[in-house]
N, C-alpha and C positions, 0 to 999 in steps of 0.2 A: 210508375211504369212497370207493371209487374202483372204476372200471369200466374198459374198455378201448375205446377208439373208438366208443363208444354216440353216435350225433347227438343226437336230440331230448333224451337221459336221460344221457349222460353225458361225461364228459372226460377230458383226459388232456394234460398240459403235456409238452413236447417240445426241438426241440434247442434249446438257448442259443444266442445273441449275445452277443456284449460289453455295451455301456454299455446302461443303463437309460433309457427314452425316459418321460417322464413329463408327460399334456397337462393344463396348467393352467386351460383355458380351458373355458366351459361347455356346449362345441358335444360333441355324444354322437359318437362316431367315424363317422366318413363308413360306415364298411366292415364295423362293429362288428354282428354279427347280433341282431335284438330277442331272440331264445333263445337261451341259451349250453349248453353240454354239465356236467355235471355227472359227478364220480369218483364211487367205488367201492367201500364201504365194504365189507372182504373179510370180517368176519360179517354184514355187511346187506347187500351189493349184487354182484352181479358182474362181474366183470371187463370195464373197457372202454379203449378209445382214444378221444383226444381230439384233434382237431384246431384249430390256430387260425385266428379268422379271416382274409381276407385282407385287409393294407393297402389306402390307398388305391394303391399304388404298385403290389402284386401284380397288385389287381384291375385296376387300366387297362391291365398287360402282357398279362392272359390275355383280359381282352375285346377289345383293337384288335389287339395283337401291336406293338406300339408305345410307346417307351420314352419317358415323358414325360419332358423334359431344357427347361433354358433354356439358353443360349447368352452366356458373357463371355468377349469375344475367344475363345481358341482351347479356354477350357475349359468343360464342360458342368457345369451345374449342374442342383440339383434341389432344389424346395419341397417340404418337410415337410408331410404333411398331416397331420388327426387320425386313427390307427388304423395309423400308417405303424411299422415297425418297420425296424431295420437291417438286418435279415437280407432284410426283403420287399425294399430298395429295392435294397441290392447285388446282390440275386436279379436283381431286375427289368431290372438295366444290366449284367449280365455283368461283374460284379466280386467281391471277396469283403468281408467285415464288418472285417477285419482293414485289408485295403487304404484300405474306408473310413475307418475310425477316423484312422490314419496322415494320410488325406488333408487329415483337416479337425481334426485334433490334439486328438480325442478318446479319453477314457479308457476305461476298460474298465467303469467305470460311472457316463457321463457321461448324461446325460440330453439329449433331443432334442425339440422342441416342434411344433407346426404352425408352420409361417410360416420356419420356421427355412433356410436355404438352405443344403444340402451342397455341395462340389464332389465331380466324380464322376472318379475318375483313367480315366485309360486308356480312355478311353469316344470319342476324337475321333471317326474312320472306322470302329473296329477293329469298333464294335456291330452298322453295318448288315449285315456278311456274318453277326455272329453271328446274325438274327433266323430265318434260316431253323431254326436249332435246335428252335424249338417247333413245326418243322413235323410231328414224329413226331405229336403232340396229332390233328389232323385224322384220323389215320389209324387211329385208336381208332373206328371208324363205330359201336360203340355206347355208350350214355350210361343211366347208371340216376339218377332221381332219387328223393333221400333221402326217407325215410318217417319219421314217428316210430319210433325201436328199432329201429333200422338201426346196424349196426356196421360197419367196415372188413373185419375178417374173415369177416363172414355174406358181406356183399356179395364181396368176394374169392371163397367158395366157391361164391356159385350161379353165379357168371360163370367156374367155372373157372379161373382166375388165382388171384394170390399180395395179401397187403396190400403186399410193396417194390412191384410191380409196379404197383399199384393207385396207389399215393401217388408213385411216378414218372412215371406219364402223368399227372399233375393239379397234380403242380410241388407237392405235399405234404409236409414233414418229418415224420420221424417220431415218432409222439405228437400229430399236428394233431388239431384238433374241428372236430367233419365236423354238419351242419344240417339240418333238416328242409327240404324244398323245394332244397338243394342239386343242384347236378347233375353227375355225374362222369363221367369218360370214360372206357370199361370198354377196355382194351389187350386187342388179339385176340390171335392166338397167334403169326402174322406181325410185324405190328410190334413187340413183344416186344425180338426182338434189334436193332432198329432204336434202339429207348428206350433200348438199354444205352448207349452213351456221351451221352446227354443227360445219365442221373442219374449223371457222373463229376462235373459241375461241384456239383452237390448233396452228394457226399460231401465235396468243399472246404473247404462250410460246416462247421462245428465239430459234428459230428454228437455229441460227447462227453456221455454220460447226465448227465454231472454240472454240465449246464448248460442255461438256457431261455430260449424266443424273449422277446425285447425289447418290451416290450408298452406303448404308448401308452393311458393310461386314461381311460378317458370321464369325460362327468358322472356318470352313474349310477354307473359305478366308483368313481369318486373321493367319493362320498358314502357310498360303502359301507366305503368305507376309512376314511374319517373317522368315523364310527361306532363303528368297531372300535376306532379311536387312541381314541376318548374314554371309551367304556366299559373300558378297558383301563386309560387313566389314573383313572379314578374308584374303580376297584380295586386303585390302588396298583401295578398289573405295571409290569415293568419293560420296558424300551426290546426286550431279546433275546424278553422273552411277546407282547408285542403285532406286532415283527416274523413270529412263529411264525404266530400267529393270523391275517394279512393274508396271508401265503403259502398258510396251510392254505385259506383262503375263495377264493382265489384258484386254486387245484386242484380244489376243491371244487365252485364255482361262476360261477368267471369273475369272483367279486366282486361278484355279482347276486341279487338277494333271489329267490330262482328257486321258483313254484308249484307246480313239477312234479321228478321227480328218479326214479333204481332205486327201484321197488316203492314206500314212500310215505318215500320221502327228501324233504325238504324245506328251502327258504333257503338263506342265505349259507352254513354249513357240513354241508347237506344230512345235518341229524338225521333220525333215524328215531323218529315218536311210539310203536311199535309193541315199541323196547326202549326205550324209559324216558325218551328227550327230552324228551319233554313232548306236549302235545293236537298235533293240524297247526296249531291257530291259534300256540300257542306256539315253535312250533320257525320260524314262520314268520315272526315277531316277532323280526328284525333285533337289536335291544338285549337283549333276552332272551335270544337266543340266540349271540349272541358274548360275555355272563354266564354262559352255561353251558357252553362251549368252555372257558374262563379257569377255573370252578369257584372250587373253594378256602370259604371261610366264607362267601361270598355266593349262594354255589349257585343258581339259583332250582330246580332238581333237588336238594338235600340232599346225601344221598347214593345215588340212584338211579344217579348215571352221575360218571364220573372226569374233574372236566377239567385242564388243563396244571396248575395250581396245587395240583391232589392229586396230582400225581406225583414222587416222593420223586426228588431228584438233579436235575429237569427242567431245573434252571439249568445243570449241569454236559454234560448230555446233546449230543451232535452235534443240529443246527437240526432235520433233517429226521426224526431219531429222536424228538425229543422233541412234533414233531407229529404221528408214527403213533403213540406212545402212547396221545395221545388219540383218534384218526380208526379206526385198526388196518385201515389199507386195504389191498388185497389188491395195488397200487402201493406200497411205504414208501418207494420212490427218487423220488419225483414230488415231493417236500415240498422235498427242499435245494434245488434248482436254483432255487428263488425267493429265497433268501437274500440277494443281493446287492440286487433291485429292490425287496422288501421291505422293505428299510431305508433307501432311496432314497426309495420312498413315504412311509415316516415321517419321514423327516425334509423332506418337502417337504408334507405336508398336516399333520401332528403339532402 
């Protein structure tokens, strides 16, 4: 069920960080856009990219150009907000996710809170000369803002330019979900080569497919997850189905009961009522339709549509194989890279 960089309609999960940042707290992410992007279901939907959105840490870099930091004794530190992810805030201070971890003796799926205070290495003097680096951004003098059904690639093509190019003047990973009313800085044909060593500290990051950005969950996330953990235990799934299930909603939808979606995709696992989901109110129907994701004797589809528990072996299956079984998106690599937060989430709302 997945698309390629579609804003208003669709998503697409992208590079990994390490530890799993997970907000307990009821505040919706500071940074967190009200619409999320929605994937691609490759017999119902087509091909899109997703971008995420920006932390609070990303967002305060690309709006002042200014790296918010506190000060103990000679080393910088920095408050976790909600929406903040490892990757935004190493981005943000000119470090890498790895360095952080090390720094503050976190694991690779440690989880990270609002309020929480990092120390930031290497950051004393060394950041002020780096801030000129975002200076190439200015010199992008045009900016296209996002439409509903706006892709990276559409956008890339009428502007002449490339998606690397596109997603390196806007400080973008690749696979980010891109917004309605967003607004991007379109790179001319000059500053181009000027960009090229800005996006070397970008490739640093863990660009590796088989892994995804560190995502701080809202309220509305984390009710959405919880939903899923409960209809999931009510059905008997096991700990490995209901992980699947909160990854797949989370490619699918950001983890958002979503109104909208490709053609009439709809909800948490953006069903399609048009092959056999169900009505739009049903597929739209949070509890119903993470019952029909799971499948199996409870169906509330019978047997109009396959879910994880009608798939012979599903237990045995690799994580992210066994969620395009059911989705058959036209992305099947977008599914594992949630594996590790996926179960971080269950076992912290479960």
């Amino acid at each position: 069920m997945r698309l390629a960089h579609l804003s208003a309609r669709l998503t697409t999960p992208a590079a990994l960080v390490g530890s799993v940042a997970l907000s307990l707290t009821a505040a919706p992410a500071a940074a967190a856009p009200a619409a999320t992007a929605v994937d691609a279901h490759a017999t119902q939907r087509q091909p899109a990219d997703r971008a995420l959105p920006r932390s609070a840490a990303t967002a305060s870099f690309h709006a002042t150009g200014v790296r918010a930091v506190g000060a103990v004794g000679d080393a910088a530190t920095y408050t976790v907000q909600s929406g903040d992810t490892l990757w935004a805030i190493a981005r943000a201070h000119g470090t890498s996710v790895a360095v952080l971890q090390e720094a503050n003796g976190l694991g690779t799926a440690t989880l990270i809170r609002p309020g929480q205070v990092l120390a930031l290495p290497g950051t004393a003097a060394a950041p002020a000369p780096a801030a000129p680096a975002p200076a190439p951004a200015p010199a992008a003098t045009t900016t296209h803002t996002i439409a509903a059904g706006d892709t990276l690639w559409a956008i890339a093509r009428a502007h002449d330019t490339t998606v690397a190019a596109l997603l390196a003047a806007n400080g973008l990973a690749d696979g980010a979900i891109i917004y309605p009313g967003q607004t991007l800085a379109i790179p001319t044909a000059a500053p181009a080569a000027a960009s090229a060593p800005a996006s070397a500290p970008a490739a640093a990051t863990p660009a590796d497919p088989a892994t995804a950005p560190t995502v701080v969950l809202d309220a509305e996330q984390q009710e959405s997850a919880r939903l899923i953990i409960r209809v999931g235990r009510s059905l008997g799934v096991s700990d490995r189905g209901i992980a699947i299930a909160l990854a797949t909603a989370m490619v699918e939808s950001w983890l958002r009961n979503l109104d909208w979606g490709d053609r009439d995709s709809l909800g948490l696992f953006q069903q399609r009522p048009s092959t056999g989901w169900g009505t739009e109110a049903e597929v739209s129907d949070p509890a119903r339709a993470a019952a029909a994701f799971f499948g199996g004797p409870a169906d509330p589809n019978g047997t109009r549509t396959r879910g994880l528990l009608d798939i012979a072996g599903w237990e045995t299956m690799e994580f992210g194989a066994a969620a395009q079984a059911v989705q058959i998106s036209a992305y099947p690599e977008r599914y594992a890279p949630w594996e590790p937060q996926a179960y971080a989430w269950l076992a912290a709302l479960g």
